[in-house]
N, C-alpha and C positions, 0 to 999 in steps of 0.2 A: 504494500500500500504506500502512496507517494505523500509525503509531506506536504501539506499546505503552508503555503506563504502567504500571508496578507497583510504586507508592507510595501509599497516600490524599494525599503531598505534591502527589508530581508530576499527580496527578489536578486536585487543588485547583488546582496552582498556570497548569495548561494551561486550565482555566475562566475563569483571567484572577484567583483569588484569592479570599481569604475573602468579602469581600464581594460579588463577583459569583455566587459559590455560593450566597452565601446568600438571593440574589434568585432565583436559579434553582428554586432547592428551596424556595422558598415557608415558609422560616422567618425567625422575626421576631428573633432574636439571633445575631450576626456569632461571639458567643461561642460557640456550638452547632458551628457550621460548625467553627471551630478548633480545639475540639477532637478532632475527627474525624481530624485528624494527627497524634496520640497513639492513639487508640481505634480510629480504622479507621469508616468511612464505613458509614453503617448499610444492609442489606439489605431495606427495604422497597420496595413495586414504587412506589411514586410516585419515590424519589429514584433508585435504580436507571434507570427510566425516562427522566425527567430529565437525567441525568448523563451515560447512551449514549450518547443522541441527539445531544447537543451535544456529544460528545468525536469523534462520528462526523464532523459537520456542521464541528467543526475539524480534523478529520483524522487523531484519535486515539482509540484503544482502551482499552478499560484491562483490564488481566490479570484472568486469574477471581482470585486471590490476593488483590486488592483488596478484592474482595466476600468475602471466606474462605472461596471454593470452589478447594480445590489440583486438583481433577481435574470433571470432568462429572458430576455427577448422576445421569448412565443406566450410568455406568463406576464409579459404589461402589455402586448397586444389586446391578449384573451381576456383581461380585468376590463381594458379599457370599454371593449367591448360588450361590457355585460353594462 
């Protein structure tokens, strides 16, 4: 069973840290990355993708909270719609 993370710290910091994210995610300032533990790790599907994969591949998750989804997607459709 994989560990859940729900921090952009503890996301970062189980990547192995600012610098090894910021090789992962294919950005050119370690600055970028660090702030993402302040701001929250941006929702685009390349870093998203990125990020899973290798949280999976260490043996960790990371909460939808992370990404700023508190619930499912197809569960605030289906509310809204009721």
């Amino acid at each position: 069973m994989s560990k859940i993370l729900d921090t952009p710290d503890a996301v970062i910091d189980a990547l192995g840290g600012t610098g090894a994210t910021t090789k992962l995610t294919n950005r050119k300032n370690p600055t970028v990355v660090s702030n993402w533990r302040k701001r929250g790790i941006p929702r685009d599907v390349e870093t998203y993708l990125a990020v899973t994969i290798e949280l999976k591949r260490l043996g960790f998750k990371a909460s939808p909270s992370v990404w700023g989804m508190d619930q499912p997607v197809y569960r605030q459709k289906r509310e809204r719609a009721l």
